[in-house]
Backbone as CSV, one residue per row, in Angstrom:
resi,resn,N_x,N_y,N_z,CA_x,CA_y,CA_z,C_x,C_y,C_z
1,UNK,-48.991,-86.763,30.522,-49.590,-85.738,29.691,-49.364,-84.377,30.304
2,UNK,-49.668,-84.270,31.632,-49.419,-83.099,32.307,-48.176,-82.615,32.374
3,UNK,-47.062,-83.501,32.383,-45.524,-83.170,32.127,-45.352,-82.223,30.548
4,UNK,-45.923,-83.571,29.856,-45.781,-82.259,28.410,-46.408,-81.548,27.984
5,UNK,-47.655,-81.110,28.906,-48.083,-79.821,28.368,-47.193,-78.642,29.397
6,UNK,-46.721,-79.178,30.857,-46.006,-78.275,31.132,-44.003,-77.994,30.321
7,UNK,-44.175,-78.870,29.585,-43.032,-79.103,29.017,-42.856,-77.735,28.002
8,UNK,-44.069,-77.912,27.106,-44.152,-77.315,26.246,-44.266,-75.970,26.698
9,UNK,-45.527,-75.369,27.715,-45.494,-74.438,28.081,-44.302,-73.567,28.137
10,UNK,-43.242,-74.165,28.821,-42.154,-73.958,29.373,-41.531,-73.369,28.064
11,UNK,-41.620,-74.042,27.166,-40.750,-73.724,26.153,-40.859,-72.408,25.502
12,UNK,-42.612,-72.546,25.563,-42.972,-71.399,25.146,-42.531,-70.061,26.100
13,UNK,-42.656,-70.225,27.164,-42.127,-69.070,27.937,-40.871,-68.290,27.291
14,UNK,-40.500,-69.198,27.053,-38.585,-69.111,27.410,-38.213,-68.223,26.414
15,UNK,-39.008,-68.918,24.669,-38.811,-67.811,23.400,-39.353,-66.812,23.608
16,UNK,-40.551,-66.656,24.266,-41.145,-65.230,24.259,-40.610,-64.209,25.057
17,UNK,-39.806,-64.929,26.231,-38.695,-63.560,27.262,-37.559,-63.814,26.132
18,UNK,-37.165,-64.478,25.430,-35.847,-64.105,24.603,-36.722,-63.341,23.434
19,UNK,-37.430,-63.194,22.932,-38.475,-62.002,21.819,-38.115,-61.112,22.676
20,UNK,-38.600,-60.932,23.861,-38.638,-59.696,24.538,-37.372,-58.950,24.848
21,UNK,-36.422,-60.079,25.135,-34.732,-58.799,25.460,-34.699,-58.569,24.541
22,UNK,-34.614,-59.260,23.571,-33.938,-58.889,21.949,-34.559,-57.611,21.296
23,UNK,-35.676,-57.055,21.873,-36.480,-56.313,21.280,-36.043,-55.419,22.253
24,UNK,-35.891,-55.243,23.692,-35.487,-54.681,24.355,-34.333,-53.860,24.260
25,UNK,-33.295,-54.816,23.538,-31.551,-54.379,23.162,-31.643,-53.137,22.241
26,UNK,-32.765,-53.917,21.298,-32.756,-52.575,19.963,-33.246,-51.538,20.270
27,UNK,-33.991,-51.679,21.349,-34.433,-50.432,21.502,-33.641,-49.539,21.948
28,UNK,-32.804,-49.976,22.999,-31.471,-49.121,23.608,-30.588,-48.683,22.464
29,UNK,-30.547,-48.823,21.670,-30.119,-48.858,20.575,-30.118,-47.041,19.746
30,UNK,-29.411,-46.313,19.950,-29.899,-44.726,19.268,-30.220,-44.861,18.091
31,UNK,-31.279,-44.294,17.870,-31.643,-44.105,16.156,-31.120,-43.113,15.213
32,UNK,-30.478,-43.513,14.395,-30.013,-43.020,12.962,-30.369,-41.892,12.322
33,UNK,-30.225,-40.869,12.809,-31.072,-39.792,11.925,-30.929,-39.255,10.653
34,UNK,-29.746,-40.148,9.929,-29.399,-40.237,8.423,-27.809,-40.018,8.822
35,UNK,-27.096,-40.131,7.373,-25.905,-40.348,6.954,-25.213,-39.269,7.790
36,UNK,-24.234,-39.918,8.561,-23.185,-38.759,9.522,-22.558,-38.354,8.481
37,UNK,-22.405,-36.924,8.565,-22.166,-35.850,8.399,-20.839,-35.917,8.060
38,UNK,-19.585,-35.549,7.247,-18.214,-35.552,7.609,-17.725,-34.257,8.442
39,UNK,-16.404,-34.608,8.934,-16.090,-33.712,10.183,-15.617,-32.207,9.131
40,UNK,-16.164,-31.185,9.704,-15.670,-29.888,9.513,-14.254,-29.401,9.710
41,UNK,-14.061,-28.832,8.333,-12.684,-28.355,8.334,-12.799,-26.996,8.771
42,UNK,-11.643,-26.499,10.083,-11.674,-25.453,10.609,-11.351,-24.391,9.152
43,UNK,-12.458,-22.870,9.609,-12.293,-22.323,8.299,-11.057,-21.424,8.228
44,UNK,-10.427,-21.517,7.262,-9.176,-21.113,7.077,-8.828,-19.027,6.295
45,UNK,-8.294,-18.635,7.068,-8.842,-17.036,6.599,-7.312,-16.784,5.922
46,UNK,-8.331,-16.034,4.809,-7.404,-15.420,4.227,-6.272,-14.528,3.876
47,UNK,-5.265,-14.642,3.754,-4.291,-13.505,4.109,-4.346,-12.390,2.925
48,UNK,-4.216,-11.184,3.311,-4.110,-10.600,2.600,-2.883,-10.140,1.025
49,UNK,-3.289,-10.069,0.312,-2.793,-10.591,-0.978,-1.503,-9.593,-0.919
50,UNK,-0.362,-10.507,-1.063,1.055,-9.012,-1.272,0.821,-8.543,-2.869
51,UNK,1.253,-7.007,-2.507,0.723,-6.038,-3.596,2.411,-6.193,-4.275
52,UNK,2.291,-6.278,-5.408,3.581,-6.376,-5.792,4.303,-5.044,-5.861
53,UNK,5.851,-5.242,-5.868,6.844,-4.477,-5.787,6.539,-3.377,-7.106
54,UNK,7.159,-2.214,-6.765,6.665,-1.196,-7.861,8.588,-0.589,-8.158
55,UNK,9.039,-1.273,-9.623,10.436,-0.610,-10.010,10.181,0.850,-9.888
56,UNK,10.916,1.821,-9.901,11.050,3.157,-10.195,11.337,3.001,-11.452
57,UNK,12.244,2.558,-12.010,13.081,2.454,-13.036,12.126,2.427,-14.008
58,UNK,10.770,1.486,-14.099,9.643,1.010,-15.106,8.699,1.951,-14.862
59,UNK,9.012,3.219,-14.348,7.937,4.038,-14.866,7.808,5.475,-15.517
60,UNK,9.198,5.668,-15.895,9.659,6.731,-16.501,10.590,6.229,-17.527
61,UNK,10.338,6.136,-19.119,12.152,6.104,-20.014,12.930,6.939,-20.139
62,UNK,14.185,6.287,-20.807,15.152,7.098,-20.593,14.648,8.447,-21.296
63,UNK,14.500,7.506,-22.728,13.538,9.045,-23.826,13.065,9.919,-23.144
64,UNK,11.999,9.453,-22.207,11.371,10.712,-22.035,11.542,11.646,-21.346
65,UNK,12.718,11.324,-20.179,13.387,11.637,-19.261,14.662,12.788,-19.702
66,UNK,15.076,11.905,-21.567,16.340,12.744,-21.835,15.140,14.376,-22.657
67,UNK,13.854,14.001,-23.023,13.327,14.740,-23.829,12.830,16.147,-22.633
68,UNK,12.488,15.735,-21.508,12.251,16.760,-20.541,13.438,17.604,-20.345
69,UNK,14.475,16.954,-20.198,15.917,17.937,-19.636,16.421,17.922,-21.071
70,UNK,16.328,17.781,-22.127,16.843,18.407,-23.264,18.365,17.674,-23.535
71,UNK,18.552,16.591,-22.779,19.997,15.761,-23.231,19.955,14.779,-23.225
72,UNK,20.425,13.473,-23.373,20.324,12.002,-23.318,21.126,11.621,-22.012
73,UNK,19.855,10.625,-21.762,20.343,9.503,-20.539,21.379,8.556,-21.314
74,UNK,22.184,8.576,-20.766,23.451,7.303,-20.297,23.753,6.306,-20.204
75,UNK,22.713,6.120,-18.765,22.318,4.973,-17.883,21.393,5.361,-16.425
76,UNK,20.678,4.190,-16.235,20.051,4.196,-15.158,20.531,3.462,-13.937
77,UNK,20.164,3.679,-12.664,20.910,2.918,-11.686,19.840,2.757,-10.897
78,UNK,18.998,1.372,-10.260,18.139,1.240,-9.761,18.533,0.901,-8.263
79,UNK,17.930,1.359,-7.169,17.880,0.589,-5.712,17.147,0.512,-4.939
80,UNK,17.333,0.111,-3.980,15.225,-0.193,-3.281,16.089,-0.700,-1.660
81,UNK,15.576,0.146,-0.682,15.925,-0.512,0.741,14.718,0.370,1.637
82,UNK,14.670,-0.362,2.751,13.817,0.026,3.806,13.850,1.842,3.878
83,UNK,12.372,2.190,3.847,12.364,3.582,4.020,11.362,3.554,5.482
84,UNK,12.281,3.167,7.024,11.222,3.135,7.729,10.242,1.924,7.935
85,UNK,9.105,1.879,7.935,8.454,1.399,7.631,8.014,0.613,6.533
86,UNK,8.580,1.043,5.486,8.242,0.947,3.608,8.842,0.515,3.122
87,UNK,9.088,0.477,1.913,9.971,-0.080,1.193,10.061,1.071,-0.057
88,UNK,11.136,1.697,-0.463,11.396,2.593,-1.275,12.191,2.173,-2.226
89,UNK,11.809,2.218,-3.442,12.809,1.941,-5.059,13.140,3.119,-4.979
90,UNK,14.010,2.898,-5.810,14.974,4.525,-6.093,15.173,3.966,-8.051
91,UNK,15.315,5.119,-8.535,16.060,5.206,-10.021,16.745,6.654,-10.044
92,UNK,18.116,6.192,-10.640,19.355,7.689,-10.921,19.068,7.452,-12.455
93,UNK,18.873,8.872,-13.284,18.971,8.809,-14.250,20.183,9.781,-14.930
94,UNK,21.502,9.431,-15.055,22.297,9.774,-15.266,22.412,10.591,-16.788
95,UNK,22.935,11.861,-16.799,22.681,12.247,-18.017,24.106,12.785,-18.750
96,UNK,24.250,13.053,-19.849,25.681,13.267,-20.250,26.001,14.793,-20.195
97,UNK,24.862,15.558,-20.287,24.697,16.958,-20.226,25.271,17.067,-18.695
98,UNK,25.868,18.680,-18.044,26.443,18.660,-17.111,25.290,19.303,-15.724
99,UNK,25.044,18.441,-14.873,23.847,18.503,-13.979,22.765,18.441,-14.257
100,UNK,22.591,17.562,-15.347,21.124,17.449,-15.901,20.088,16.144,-15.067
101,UNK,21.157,15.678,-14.560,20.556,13.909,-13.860,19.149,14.516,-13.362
102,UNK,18.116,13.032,-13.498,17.154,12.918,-12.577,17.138,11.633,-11.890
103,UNK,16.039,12.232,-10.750,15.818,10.773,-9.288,14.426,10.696,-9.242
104,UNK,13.922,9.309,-9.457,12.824,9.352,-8.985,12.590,8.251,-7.448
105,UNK,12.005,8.509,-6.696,11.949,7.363,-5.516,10.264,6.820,-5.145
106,UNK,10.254,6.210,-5.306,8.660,5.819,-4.971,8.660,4.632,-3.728
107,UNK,7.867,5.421,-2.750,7.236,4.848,-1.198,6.246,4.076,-1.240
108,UNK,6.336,2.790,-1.216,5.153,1.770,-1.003,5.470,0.824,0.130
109,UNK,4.161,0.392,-0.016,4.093,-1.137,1.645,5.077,-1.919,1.250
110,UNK,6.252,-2.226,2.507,6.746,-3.359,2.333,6.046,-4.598,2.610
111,UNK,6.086,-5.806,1.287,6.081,-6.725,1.607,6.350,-7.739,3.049
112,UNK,7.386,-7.492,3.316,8.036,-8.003,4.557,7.065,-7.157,5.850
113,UNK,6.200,-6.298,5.834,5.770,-5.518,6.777,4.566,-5.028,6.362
114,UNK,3.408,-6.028,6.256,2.216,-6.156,6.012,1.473,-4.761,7.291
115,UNK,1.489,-5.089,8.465,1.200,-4.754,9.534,1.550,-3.009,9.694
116,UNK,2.297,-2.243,9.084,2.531,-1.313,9.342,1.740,-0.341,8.744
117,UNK,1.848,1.291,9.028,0.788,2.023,8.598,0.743,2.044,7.331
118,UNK,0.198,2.397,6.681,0.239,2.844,4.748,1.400,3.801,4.533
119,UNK,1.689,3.795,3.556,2.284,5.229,2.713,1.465,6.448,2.595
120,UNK,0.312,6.140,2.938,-0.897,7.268,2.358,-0.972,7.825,3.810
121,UNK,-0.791,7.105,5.166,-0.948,7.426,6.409,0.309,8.475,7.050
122,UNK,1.462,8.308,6.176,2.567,8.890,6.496,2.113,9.946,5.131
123,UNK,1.925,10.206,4.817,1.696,11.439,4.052,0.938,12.434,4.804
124,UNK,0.221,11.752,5.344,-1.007,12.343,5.982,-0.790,13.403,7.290
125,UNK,0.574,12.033,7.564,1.353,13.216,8.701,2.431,14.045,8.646
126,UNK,2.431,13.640,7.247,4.041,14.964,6.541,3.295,16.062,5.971
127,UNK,2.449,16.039,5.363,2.018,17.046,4.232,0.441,17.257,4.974
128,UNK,-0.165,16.261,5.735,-0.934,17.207,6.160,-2.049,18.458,6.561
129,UNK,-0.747,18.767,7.511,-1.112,20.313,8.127,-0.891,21.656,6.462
130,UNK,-0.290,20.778,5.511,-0.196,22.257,4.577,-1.621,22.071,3.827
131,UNK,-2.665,22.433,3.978,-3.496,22.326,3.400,-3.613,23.978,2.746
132,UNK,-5.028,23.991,2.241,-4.875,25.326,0.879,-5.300,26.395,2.156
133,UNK,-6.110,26.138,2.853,-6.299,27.348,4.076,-4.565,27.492,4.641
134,UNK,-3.802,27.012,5.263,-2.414,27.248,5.632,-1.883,27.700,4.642
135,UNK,-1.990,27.283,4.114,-1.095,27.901,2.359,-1.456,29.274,2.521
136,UNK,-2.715,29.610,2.101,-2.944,30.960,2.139,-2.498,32.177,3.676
137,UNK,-2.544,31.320,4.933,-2.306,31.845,5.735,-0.729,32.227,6.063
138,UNK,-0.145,31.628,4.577,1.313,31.561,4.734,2.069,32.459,4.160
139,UNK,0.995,32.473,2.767,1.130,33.514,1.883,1.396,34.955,2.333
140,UNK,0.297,35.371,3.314,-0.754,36.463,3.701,0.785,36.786,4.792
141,UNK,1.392,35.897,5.667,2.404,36.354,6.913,3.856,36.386,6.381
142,UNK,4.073,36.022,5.243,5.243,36.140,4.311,5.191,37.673,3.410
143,UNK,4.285,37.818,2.843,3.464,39.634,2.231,3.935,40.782,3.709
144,UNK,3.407,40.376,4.941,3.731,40.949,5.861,5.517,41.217,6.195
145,UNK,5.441,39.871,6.411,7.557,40.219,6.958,7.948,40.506,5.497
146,UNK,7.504,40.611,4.108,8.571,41.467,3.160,8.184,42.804,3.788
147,UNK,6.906,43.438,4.008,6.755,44.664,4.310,7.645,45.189,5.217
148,UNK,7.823,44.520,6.457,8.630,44.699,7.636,9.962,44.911,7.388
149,UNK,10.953,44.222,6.052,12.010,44.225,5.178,12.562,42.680,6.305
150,UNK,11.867,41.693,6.583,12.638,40.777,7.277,13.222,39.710,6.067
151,UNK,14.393,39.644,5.750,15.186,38.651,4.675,16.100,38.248,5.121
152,UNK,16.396,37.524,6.460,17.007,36.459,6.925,17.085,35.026,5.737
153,UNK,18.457,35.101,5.782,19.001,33.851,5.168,18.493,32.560,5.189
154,UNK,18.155,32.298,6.443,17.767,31.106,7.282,16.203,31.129,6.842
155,UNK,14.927,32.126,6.846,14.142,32.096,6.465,13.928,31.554,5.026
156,UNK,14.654,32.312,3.987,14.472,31.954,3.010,14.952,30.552,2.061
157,UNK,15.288,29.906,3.290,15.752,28.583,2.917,15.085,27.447,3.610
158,UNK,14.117,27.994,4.431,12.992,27.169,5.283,11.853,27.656,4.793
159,UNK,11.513,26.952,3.291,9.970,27.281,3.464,9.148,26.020,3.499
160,UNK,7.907,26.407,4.173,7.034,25.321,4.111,6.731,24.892,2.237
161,UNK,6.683,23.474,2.519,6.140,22.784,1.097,4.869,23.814,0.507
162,UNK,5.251,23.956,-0.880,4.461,24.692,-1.784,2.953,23.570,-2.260
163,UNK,1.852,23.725,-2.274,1.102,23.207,-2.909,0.540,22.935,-4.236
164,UNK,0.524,22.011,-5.043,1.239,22.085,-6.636,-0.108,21.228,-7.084
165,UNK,-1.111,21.909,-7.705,-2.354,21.545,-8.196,-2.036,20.563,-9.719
166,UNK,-3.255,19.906,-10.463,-3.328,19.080,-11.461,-2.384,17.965,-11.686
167,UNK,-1.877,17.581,-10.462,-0.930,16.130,-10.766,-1.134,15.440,-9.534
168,UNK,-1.459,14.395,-9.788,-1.926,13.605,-8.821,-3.428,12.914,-7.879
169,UNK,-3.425,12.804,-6.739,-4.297,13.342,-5.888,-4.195,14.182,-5.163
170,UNK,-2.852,14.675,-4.870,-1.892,15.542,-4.259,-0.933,16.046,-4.447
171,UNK,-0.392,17.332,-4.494,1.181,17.155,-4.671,1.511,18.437,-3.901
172,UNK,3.100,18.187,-3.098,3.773,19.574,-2.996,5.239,19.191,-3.601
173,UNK,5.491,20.782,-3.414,6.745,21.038,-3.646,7.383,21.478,-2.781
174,UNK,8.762,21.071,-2.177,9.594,21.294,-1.394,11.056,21.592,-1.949
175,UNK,11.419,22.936,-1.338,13.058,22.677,-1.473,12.762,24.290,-1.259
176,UNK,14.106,25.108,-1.485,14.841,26.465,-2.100,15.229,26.885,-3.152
177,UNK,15.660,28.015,-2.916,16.373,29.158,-4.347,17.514,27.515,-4.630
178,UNK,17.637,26.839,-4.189,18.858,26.575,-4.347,18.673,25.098,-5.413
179,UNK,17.332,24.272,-5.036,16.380,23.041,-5.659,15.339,22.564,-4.880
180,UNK,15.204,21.107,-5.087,13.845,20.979,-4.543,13.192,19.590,-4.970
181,UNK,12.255,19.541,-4.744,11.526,18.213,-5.522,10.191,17.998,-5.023
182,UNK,9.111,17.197,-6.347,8.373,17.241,-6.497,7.707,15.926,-5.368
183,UNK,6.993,15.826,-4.641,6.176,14.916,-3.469,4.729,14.432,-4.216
184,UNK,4.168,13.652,-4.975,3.159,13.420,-5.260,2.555,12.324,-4.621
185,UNK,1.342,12.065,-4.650,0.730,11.214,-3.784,-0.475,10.475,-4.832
186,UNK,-0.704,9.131,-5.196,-1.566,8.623,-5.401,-2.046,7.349,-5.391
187,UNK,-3.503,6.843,-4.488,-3.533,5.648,-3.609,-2.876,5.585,-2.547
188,UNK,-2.081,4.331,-2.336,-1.742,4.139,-1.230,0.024,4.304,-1.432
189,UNK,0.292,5.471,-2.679,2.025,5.182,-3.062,1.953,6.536,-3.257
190,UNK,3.360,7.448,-2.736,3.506,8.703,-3.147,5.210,8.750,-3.832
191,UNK,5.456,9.679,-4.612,6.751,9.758,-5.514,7.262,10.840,-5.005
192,UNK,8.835,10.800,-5.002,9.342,12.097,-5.074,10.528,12.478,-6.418
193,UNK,9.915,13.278,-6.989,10.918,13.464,-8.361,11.778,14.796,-8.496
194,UNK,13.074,14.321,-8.857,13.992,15.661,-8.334,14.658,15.667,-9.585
195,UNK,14.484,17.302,-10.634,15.505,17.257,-11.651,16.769,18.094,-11.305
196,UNK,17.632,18.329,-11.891,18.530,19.135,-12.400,19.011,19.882,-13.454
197,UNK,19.275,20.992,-13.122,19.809,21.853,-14.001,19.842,23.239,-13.490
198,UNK,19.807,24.093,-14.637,20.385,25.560,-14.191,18.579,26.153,-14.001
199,UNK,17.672,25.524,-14.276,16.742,25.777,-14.555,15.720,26.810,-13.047
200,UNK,15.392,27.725,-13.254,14.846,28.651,-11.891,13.521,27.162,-11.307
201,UNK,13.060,27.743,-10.386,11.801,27.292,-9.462,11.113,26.453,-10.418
202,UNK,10.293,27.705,-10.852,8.878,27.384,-11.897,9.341,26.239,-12.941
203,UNK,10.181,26.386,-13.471,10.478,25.321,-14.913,10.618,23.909,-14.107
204,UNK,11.299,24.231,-13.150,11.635,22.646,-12.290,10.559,21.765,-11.956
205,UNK,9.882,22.431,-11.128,8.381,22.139,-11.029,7.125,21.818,-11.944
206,UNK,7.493,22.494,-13.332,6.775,22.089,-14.557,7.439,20.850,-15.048
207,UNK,8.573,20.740,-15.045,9.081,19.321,-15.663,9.257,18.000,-15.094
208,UNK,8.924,18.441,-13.219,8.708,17.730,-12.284,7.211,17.245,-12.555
209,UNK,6.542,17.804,-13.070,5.186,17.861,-13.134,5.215,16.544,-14.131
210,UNK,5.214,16.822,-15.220,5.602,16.144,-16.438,6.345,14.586,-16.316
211,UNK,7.169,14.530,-15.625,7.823,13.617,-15.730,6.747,12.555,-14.115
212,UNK,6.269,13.084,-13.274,5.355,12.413,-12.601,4.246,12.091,-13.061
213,UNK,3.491,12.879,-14.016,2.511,12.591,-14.631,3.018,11.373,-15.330
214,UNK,3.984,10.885,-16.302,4.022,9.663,-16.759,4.361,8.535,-16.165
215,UNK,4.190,8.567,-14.391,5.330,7.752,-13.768,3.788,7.441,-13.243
216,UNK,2.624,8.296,-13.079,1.269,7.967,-12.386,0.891,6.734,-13.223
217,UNK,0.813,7.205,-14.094,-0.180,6.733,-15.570,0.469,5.332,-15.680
218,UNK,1.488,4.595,-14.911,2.121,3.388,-15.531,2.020,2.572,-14.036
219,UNK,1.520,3.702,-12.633,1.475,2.365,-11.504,0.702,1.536,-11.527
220,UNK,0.554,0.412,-10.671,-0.236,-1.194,-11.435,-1.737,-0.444,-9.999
């Protein structure tokens, strides 16, 4: 009798230390703190969007081009290569009248050269220093040397860019007695429009005017 109650005892021992690891295991066991998570995708940044190419050619017609210089365009001849930094379209607008042609060239970001300064930044360092205080201070020392009778050749073929109000955000005019062309600036794109003809200063510059004004009004 004493055998099988120690028999039994025994037995009993034995399940209750195997209750006990088993309970033991789970416990080692880390607890679940809900549904793992899926792994994070590194965040991916965005590049900045290429601004599309701007024709010269698509922003002036021939019409209106032959209606400013008073003869009919021909043909146009479009080209576009590195200006520097930029990327510059060009349009020849060939006319049948004799020196009537116009050029327009428009300076924007090259594609290929995200990284480089603006067009608006190189303006900034061409045109500048002519602001309307210099202008006037230019005016005022030019009044002087006519007084003096100074009319050197060389002077009168070096003048600083003229400042040319209501077109644009900006505009000058550059050149001589001899031509010239119109520099406009708006956003981050500036134009330069050059006519021909027999036409003096002032008219050039008015039709320069004119023919940039419709070339603004059509950039994207």
């Amino acid at each position: 009798m004493i055998c099988a109650d120690g028999l039994r005892q025994g037995a009993i021992y034995v399940v209750i230390a195997l209750l006990f690891c088993g309970g033991c295991k789970k416990a080692q066991q880390p607890l679940s703190t809900g549904p793992s998570s899926p792994p994070q995708r590194p965040v991916q940044q965005r590049a900045r969007p290429v601004e599309p190419k701007i024709a010269a050619c698509k922003l002036i017609t021939t019409d209106e081009v032959g209606a400013v210089q008073s003869t009919t365009i021909s043909e146009t001849k479009s080209s576009e290569g590195p200006g520097g930094e930029y990327l510059i379209t060009q349009c020849y607008y060939a006319a049948t009248g004799p020196n009537l042609s116009v050029s327009l060239a428009v300076t924007q970001r090259d594609p290929k050269n995200s990284s480089a300064p603006s067009p608006r930044e190189q303006w900034e360092r061409t045109f500048g220093r002519f602001d309307k205080e210099q202008q006037s201070e230019m005016k005022e020392e030019e009044k002087k040397e006519g007084v003096k009778g100074s009319g050197r050749e060389e002077e009168k073929n070096a003048r600083p860019p003229k400042k040319i109000e209501d077109v644009g955000e900006e505009a000058f005019w550059s050149g001589n007695r001899f031509g010239g062309a119109l520099y406009v600036l708006k956003g981050d794109v500036f134009m330069r429009v050059s006519v021909g003809g027999p036409d003096n200063e002032e008219t050039k510059i008015e039709k320069s005017k004119t023919l940039a004004q419709k070339a603004l009004s059509r950039l994207p």
